[in-house]
C-alpha positions in Angstrom: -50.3 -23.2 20.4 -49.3 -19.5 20.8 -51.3 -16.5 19.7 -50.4 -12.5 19.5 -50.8 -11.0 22.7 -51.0 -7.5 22.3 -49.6 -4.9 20.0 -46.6 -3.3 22.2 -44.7 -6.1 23.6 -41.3 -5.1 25.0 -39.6 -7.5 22.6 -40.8 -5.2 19.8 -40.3 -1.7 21.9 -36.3 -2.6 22.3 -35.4 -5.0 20.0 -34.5 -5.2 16.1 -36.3 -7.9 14.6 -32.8 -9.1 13.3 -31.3 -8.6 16.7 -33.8 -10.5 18.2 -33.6 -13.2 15.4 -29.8 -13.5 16.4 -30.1 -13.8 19.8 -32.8 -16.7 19.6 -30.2 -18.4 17.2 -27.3 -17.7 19.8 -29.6 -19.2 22.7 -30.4 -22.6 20.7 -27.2 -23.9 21.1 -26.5 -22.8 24.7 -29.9 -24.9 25.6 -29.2 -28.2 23.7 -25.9 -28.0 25.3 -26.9 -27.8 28.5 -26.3 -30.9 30.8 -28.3 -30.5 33.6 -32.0 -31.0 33.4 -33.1 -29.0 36.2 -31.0 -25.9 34.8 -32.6 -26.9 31.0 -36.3 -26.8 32.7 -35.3 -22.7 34.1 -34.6 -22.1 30.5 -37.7 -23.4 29.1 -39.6 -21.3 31.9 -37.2 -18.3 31.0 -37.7 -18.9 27.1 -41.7 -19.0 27.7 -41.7 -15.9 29.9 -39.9 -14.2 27.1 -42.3 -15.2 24.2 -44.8 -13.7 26.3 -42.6 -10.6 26.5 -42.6 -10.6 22.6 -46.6 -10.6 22.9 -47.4 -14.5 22.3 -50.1 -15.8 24.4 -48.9 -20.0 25.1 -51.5 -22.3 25.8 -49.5 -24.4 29.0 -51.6 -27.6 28.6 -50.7 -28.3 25.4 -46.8 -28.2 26.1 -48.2 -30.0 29.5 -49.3 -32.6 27.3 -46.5 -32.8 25.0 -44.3 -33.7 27.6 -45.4 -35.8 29.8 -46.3 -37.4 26.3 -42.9 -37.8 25.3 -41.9 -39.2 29.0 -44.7 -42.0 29.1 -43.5 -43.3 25.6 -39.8 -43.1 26.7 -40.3 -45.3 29.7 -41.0 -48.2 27.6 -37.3 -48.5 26.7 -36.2 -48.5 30.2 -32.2 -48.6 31.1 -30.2 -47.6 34.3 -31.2 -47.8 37.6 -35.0 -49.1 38.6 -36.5 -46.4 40.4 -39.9 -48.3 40.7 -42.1 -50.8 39.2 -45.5 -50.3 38.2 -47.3 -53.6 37.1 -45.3 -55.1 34.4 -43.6 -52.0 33.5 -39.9 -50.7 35.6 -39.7 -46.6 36.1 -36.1 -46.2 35.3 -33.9 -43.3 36.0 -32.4 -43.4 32.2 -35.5 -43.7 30.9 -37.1 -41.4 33.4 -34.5 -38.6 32.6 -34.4 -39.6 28.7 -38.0 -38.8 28.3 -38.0 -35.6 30.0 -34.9 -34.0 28.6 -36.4 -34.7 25.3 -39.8 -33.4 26.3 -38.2 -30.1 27.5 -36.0 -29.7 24.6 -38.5 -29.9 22.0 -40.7 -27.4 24.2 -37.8 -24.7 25.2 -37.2 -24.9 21.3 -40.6 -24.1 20.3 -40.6 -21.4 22.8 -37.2 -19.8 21.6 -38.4 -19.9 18.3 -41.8 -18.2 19.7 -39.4 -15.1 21.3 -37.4 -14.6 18.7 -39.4 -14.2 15.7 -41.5 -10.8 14.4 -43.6 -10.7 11.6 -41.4 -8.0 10.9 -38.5 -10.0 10.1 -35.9 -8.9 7.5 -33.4 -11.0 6.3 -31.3 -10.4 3.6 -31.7 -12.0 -0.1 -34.6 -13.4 -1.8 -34.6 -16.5 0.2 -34.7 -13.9 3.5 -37.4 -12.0 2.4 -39.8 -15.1 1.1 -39.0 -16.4 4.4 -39.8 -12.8 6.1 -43.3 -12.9 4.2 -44.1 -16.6 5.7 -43.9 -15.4 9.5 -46.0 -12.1 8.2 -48.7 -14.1 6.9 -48.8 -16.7 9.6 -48.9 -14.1 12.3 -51.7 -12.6 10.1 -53.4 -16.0 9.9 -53.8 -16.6 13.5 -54.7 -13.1 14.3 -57.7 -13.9 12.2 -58.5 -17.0 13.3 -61.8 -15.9 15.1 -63.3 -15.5 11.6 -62.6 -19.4 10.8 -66.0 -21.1 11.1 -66.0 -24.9 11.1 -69.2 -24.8 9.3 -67.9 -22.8 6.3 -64.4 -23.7 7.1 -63.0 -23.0 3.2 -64.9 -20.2 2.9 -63.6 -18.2 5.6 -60.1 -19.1 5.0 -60.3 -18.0 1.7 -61.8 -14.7 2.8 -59.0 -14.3 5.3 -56.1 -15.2 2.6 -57.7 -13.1 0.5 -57.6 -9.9 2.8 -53.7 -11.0 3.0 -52.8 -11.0 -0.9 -53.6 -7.1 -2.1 -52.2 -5.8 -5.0 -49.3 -3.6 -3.3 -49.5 -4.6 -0.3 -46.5 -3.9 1.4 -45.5 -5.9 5.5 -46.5 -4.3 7.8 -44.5 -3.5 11.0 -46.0 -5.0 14.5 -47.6 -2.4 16.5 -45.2 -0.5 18.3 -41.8 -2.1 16.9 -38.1 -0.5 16.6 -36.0 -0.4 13.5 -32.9 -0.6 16.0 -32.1 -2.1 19.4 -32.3 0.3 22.4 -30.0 0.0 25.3 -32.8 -1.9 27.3 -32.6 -4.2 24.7 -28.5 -4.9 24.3 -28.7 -5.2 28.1 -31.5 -7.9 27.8 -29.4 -9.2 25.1 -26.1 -9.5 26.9 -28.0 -10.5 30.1 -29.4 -13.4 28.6 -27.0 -14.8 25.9 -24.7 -14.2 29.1 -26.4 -16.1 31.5 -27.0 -19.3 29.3 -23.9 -19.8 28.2 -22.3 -19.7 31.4 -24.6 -22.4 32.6 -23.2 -24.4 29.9 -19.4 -24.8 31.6 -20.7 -24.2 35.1 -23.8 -26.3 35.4 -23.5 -30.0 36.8 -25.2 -32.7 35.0 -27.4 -34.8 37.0 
């Protein structure tokens, strides 16, 4: 789906993991709240371009797939207006716009969730920091996901679990990453959490 990019991102040269954390959570709600679906479809580009910024590398066809996935099975319940008719089946403009708003919702969520989330996640209590340890070792996992060979596919995910659990082993930082939020970074913050929530009240739905 998504992979580390590189080691620097500027997500992780500006931003506190928890401060990035909160603004992801801030931007969820501004998105499914959103009522027009050309405005939701900039976010979803926006949120991408940020998990890129926070050095995840997305694989486009498989959110391509996804969907148009979602839209094709949607159709098949059609209501509202028939836009055209393709053998048996009637393209709708409910069903049309049904299918896509779910299709970009589910994707702009998996990309939020993409930008706003460091291996080097803190959060408080022992549920935060069992949580924390998760995203570490998943961010581990598909760093080493070159050593997985099909052939001895047990095997090598053994040996790469077991390079993970070392007696002491403490979580490691990302490369480059701040304990606190720069200025750069409470700009970005304002800039964005902003932008999306104004679109909320002054967006059109369509």
């Amino acid at each position: 789906m998504a992979t580390s990019r590189r080691r620097d991102p500027f997500m992780a040269r500006h931003f506190a993991p928890q401060h990035l954390f909160l603004t992801g959570a801030l931007l969820i709600p501004a998105f499914l709240f959103q009522p027009n679906l050309l405005v939701r479809v900039g976010q979803v580009l926006l949120f991408a371009y940020l998990a890129v910024a926070n050095g995840k590398r997305i694989k486009w066809i498989y959110f391509v797939v996804m969907v148009s996935s979602i839209t094709v099975f949607n159709l098949f319940t059609p209501f509202g207006e028939i836009l055209f008719t393709v053998g048996p089946l009637s393209i709708t403009r409910g069903a049309l716009q049904s299918g896509l708003e779910k299709g970009f919702t589910i994707v702009g969520l998996v990309f939020v969730s993409l930008a706003s989330i460091r291996p080097d996640l803190r959060l408080p209590g022992r549920l935060g920091g069992m949580i924390g340890r998760v995203f570490y070792y998943f961010e581990r996992v598909i760093e080493g996901k070159k050593r997985i060979r099909p052939r001895r596919l047990i095997e090598s995910l053994d040996e790469i679990l077991f390079d993970l659990y070392r007696p002491g082993e403490r979580l490691s930082d990302a490369g480059g990453a701040v304990r606190s939020t720069t200025t750069p970074g409470y700009t970005v913050m304002v800039m964005l959490l902003g932008l999306n929530w104004a679109l909320v009240f002054l967006a059109s739905p369509i």
